[in-house]
C-alpha positions as CSV (number, residue, x, y, z in Angstrom):
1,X,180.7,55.6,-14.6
2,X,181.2,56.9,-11.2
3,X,178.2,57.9,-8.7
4,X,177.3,61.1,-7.4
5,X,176.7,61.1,-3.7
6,X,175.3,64.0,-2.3
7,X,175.3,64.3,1.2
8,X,172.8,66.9,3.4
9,X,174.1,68.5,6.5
10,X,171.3,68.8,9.1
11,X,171.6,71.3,11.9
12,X,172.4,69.1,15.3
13,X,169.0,70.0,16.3
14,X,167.3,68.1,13.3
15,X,169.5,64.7,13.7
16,X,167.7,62.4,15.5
17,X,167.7,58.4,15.2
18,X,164.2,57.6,15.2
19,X,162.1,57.5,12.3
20,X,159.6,60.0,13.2
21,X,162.0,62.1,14.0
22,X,163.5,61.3,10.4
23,X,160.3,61.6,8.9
24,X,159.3,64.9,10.0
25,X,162.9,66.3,9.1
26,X,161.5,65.5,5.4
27,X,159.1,68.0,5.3
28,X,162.3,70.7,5.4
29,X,162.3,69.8,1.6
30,X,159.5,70.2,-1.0
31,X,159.0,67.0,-2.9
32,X,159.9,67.1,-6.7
33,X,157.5,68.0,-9.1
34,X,155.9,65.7,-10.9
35,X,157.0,65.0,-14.2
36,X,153.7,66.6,-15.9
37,X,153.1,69.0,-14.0
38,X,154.0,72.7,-15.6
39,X,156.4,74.8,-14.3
40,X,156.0,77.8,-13.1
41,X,157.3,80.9,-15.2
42,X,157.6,84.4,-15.2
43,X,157.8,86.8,-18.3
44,X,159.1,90.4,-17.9
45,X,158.8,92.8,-20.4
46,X,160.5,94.9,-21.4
47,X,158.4,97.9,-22.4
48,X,158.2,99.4,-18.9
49,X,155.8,101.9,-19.8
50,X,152.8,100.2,-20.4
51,X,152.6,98.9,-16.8
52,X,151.0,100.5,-14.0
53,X,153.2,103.4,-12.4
54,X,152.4,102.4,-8.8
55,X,153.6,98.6,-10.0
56,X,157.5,100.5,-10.7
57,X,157.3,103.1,-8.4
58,X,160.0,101.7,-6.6
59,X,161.9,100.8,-9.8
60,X,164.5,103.6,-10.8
61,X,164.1,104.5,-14.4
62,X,165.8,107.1,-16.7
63,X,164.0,110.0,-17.2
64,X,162.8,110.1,-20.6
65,X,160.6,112.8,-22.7
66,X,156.9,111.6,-22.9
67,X,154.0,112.5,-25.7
68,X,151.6,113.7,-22.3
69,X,150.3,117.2,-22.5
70,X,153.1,119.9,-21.8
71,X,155.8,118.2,-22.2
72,X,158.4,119.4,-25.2
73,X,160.0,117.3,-27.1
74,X,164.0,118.1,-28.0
75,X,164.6,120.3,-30.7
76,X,165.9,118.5,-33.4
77,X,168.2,119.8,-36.5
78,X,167.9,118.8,-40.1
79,X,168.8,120.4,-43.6
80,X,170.5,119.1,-46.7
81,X,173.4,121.3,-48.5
82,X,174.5,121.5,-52.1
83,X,177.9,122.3,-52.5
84,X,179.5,123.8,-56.4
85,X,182.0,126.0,-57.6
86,X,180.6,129.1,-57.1
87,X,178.4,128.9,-54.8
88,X,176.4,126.8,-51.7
89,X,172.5,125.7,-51.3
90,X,170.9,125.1,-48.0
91,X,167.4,124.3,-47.3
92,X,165.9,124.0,-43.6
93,X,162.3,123.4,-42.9
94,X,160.6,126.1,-40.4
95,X,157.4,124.8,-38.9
96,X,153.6,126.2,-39.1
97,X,152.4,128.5,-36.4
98,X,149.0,128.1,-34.3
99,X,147.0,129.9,-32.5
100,X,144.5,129.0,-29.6
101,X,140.7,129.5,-29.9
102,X,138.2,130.1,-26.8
103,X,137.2,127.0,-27.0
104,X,140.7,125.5,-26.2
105,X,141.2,124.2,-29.2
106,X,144.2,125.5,-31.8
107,X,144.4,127.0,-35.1
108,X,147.4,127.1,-37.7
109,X,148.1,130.9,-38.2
110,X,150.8,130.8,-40.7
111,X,152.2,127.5,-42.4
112,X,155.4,126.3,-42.6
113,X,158.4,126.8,-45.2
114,X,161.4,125.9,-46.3
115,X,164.3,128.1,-46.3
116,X,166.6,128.1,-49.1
117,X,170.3,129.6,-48.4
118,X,172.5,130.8,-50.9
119,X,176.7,131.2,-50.1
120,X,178.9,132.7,-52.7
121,X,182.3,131.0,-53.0
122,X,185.6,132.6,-51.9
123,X,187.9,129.8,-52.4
124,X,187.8,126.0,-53.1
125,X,185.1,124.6,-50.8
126,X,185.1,127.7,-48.9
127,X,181.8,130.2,-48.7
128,X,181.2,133.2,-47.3
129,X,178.3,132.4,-45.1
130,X,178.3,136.3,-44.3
131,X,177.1,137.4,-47.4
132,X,174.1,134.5,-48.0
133,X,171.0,135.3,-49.3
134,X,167.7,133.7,-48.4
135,X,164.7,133.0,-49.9
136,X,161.1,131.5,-48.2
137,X,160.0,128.7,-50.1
138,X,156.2,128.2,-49.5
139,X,154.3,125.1,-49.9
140,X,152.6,126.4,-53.1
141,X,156.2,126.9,-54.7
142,X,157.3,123.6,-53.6
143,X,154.6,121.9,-55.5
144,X,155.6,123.9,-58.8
145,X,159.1,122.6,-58.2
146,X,158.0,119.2,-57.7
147,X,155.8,119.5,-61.0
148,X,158.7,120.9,-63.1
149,X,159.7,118.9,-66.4
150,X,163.2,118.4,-67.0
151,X,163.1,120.9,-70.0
152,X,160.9,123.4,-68.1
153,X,161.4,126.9,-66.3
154,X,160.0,128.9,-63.5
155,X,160.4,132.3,-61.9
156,X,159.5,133.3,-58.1
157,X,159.2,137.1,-57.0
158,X,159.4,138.0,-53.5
159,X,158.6,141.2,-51.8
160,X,159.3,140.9,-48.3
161,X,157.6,144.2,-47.3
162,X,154.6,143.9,-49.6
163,X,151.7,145.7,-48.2
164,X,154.1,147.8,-45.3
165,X,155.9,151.1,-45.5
166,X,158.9,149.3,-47.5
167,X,157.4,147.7,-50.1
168,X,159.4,148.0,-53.2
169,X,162.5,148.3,-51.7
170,X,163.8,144.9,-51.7
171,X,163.3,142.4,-54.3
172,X,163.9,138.9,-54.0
173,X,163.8,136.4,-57.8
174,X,164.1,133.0,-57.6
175,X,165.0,131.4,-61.1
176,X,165.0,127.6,-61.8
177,X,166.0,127.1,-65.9
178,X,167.0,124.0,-67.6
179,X,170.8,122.9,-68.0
180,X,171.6,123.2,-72.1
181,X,172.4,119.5,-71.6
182,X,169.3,118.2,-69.9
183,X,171.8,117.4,-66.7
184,X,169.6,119.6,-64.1
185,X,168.8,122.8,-63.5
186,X,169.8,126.0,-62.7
187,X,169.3,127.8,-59.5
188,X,169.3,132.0,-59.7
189,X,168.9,134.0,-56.8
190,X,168.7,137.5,-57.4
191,X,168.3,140.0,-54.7
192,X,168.3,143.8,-54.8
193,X,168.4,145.6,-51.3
194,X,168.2,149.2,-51.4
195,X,167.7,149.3,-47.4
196,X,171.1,148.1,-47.3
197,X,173.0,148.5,-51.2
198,X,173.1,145.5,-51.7
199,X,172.3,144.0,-55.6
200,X,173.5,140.7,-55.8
201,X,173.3,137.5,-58.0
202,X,174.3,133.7,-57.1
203,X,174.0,131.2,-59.3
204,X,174.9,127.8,-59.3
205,X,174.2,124.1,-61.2
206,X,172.1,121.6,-59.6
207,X,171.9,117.9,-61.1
208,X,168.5,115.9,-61.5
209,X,170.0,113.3,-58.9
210,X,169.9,116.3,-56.4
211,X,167.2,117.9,-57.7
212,X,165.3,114.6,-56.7
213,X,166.9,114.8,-53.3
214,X,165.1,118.2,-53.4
215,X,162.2,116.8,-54.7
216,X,161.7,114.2,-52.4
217,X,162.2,116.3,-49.2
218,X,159.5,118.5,-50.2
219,X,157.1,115.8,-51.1
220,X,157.9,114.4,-47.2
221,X,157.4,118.0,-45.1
222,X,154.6,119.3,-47.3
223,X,151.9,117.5,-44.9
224,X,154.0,118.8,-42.0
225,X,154.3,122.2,-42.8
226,X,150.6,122.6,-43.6
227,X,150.0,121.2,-40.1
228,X,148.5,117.4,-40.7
229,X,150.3,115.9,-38.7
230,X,149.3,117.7,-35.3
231,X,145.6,117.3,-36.3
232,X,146.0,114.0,-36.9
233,X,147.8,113.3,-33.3
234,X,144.7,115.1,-31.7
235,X,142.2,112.6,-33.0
236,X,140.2,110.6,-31.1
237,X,137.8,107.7,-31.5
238,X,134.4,110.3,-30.5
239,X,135.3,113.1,-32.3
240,X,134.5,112.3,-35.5
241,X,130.5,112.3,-34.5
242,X,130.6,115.7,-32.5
243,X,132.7,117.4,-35.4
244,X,130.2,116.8,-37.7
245,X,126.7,117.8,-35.1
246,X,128.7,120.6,-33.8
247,X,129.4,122.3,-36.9
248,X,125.9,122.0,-39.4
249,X,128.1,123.5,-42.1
250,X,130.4,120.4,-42.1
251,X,128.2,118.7,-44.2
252,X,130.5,115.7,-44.9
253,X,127.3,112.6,-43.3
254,X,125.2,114.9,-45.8
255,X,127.5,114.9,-49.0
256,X,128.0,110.8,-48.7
257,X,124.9,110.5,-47.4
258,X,123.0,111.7,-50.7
């Protein structure tokens, strides 16, 4: 086995023969740690964030949405489409609505839906996207659809000009009825316009694997659409105790209380 020699080069001011001068040309270089003596370490992690902004000020970062008051997240785009023979489904949630109160809080004004679009077919795999036809599906009629047996029917009616100057003049009927062979289910949208002449009818099959698909999506963006989920981000570890002495009428201490 051959030796290592390693060799130091002084600068010609630190080269001197006698031993002091030796000795203090030592002290240039630490002395090795002992043996049981820990090491020192450094850990960097790698959530940024949660350190102090003045610690990375200098740091560049990317800039990057945040969850702080103000700030709006990107819109995002989901859906799921059913494609047949005759015709096309696409649902597409539409989120609730809020309004703000005096005292800074908000308020849902009108809760979320789903929105179910019908395309006829003109050709194979083509639809005429031109001529859909939509219907609003609440969160009541979600639950029905959910609830339905694989042998069972059901039958929405729409008016969307009930209670205005229109009312009556267009209809909008949502049928859902059993396949003969227990496959699925049918869907039926039937709408008469007499705003714009229009009386039409799409139809098309949809099989219980998709009608779970269908089935699951509502039971997911229910909570959502009702609002839950933004009440639930606004809660805090004190609020529970003010909700409940600011509102007597809460009564929720007094119900478990009993």
């Amino acid at each position: 086995m051959s030796n290592l020699h390693l060799q130091l080069h002084s600068p010609p001011s630190l080269l001197s023969s006698s031993s002091s001068s030796f000795s203090s040309s030592l002290k240039l270089f630490p002395k090795p740690l002992p043996f049981n003596t820990p090491k020192p370490f450094s850990l960097r992690c790698r959530h940024s964030d949660l350190f102090d902004q003045n610690t990375l000020a200098s740091t560049p970062r990317p800039v990057r949405p945040t969850a702080s008051v103000g700030a709006l997240p990107p819109r995002v785009y989901v859906g799921y489409s059913i494609y047949k023979g005759k015709a096309a489904l696409t649902l597409t949630p539409r989120p609730p609505e809020f309004v703000p109160l005096e005292s800074g809080a908000y308020k849902i004004s009108k809760e979320g839906y789903v929105l179910l679009q019908f395309a006829p077919a003109v050709g194979t795999r083509q639809y005429d996207w031109n001529r859909k036809q939509v219907f609003s599906l609440s969160v009541g009629e979600m639950g029905s659809l959910i609830s339905l047996g694989a042998r069972e029917s059901c039958e929405f009616f729409h008016d969307p000009f009930k209670g205005k100057s229109d009312e009556g003049k267009v209809r909008k009927i949502l049928k859902l009825e059993p396949l003969p062979d227990g496959s699925g289910h049918f869907f039926n949208l039937s709408v008469q316009n007499r705003l714009v002449n229009v009386d039409e009818s799409i139809f098309m099959p949809v099989t219980k694997a998709e009608f779970a698909v269908l089935n699951s999506t509502f039971n997911f963006i229910m909570p959502y659409l009702l609002g839950w989920h933004t009440f639930a981000n606004s809660i805090k570890p004190e609020d529970n105790g003010e909700m409940n002495s600011a509102n007597p009428r809460y009564g929720g201490d007094y119900e478990w209380n009993r």
